[in-house]
N, C-alpha and C positions, 0 to 999 in steps of 0.2 A: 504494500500500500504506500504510496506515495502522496504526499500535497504538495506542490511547490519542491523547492529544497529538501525538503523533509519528509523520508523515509522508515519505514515501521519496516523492517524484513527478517527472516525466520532467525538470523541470528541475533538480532535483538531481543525475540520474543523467549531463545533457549536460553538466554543469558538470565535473563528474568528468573524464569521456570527453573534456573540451577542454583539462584542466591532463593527462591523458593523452598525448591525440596532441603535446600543444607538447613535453612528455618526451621522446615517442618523434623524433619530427623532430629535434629539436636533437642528441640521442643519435648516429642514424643518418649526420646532418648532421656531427657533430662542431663546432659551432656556439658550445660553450661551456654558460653557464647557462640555462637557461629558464625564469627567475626572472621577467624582464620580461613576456615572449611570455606566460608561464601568465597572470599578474594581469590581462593584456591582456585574456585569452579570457574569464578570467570576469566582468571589467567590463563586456566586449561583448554577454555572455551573457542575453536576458531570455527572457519566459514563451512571445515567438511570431515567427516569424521579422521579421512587418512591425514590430515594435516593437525587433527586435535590429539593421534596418537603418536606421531612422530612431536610435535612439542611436548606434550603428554610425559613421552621415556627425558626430556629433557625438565622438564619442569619436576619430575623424580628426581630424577640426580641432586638438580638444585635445589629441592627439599632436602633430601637428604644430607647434603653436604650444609646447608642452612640452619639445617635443626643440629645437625652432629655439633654446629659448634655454638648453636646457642648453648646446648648443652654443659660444653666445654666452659663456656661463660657462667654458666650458673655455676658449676662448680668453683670458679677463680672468684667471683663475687660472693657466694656462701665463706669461702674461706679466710675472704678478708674482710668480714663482716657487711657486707651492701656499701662500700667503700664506694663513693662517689667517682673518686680519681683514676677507679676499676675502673669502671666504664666507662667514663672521659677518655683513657686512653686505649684501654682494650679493644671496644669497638672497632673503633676505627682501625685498627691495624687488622679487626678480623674481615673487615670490609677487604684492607688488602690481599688477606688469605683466601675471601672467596672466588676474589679478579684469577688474580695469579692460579689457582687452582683449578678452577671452571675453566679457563684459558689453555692452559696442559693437557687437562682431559678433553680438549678441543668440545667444549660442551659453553661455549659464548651466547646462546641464546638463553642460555638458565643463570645467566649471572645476575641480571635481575630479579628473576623469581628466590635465587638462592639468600641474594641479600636483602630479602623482603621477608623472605620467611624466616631469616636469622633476626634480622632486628626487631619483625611483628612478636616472636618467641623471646629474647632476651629481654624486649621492653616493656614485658606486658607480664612477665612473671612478679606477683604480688609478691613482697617481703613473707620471710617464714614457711614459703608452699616448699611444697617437695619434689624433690627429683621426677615423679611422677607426676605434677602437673606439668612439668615441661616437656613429658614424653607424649605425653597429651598432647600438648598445641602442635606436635608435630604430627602426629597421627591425626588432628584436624585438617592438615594441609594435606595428607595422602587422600580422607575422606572426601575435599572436597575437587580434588585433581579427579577421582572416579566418577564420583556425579557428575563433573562437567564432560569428561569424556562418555561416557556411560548414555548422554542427553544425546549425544551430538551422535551416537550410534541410532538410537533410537526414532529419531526426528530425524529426517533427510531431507532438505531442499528438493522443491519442485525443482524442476527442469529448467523453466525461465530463470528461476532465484538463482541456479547456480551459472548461468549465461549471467546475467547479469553481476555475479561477484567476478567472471572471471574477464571480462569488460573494463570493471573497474579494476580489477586486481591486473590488465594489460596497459592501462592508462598510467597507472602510478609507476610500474617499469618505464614507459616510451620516458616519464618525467624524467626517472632517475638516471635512464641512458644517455637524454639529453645535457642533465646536471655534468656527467661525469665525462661526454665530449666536449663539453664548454671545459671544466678544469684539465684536461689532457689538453687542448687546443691555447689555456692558456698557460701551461708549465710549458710546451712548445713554444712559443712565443717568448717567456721568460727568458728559455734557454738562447734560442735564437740570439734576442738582443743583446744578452751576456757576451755572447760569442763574437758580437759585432762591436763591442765595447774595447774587446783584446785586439 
């Protein structure tokens, strides 16, 4: 459905239906917030299922490796008592661990999901909880990586909807291809005149 500018189309509507069901489940579940679980499902969330399990195995990883070191945090911040200057500096340097290591395991599309799901887990651990809430907010983020993938099996784009994603998803390439002959054409040009400088 379309007005003008503005577009309602089936991945809107699954994105919905995944910060929904992680609602309804933790709700039923009594589980707590579904604050992790939802951001999970829509991060996992893309235009077709093969595209939602290939990010899917990456937004895993970068869970994994997110939570392992919220983990890791919790324990360095339990030991120095909620020590402010923990986390002032520790963060940020796990920030750097999870570049450099996502980056290694050639896994660059989960570096953001890895340090979302690191900082939404080490930030949000209340004073005095235990080891197992924080294996918890990690296990939030796998729950809501399946619901979103799980959605996106289930609901398939009509035929037109996926023409039309794959249109716009052609368009945004010509952009980029254009973006990256204008900066080729001008590091040419650079060079060029360098060269006519000597």
């Amino acid at each position: 459905m379309q007005i003008g500018r503005f577009r309602l189309g089936m991945r809107t509507i699954k994105t919905a239906l995944a910060v929904m069901l992680c609602i309804l489940l933790f709700h039923v579940t009594d589980r707590g917030s579904p604050l992790i679980a939802a951001l999970a499902a829509v991060f996992s969330l893309r235009q077709d299922l093969t595209t939602s399990i290939s990010f899917g195995r990456s937004r895993v990883l970068g869970n994994s490796l997110g939570g392992l070191l919220a983990l890791i945090f919790y324990y360095v911040q339990a030991f120095f008592k909620n020590d402010f200057y923990v986390e002032l500096f520790l963060l940020p340097l796990m920030v750097i661990l999870v570049i450099v290591i996502s980056d290694g395991l050639n896994n660059n599309s989960g570096i953001i999901s890895a340090i979302a799901t690191m900082l939404l887990i080490a930030l949000s651990i209340p004073q005095g909880e235990s080891f197992i809430y924080a294996l918890n907010r990690v296990l939030d983020t796998f729950i809501g990586t399946i619901i979103g993938i799980s959605l996106n099996g289930a609901i398939t784009p009509q035929t037109d909807e996926k023409e039309k994603q794959i249109k716009e998803d052609l368009v945004e390439l010509r952009k980029k291809e254009a973006d990256l002959n204008k900066m080729l054409y001008d590091v040419r040009k650079q060079i060029k005149d360098q060269s006519h400088q000597k």
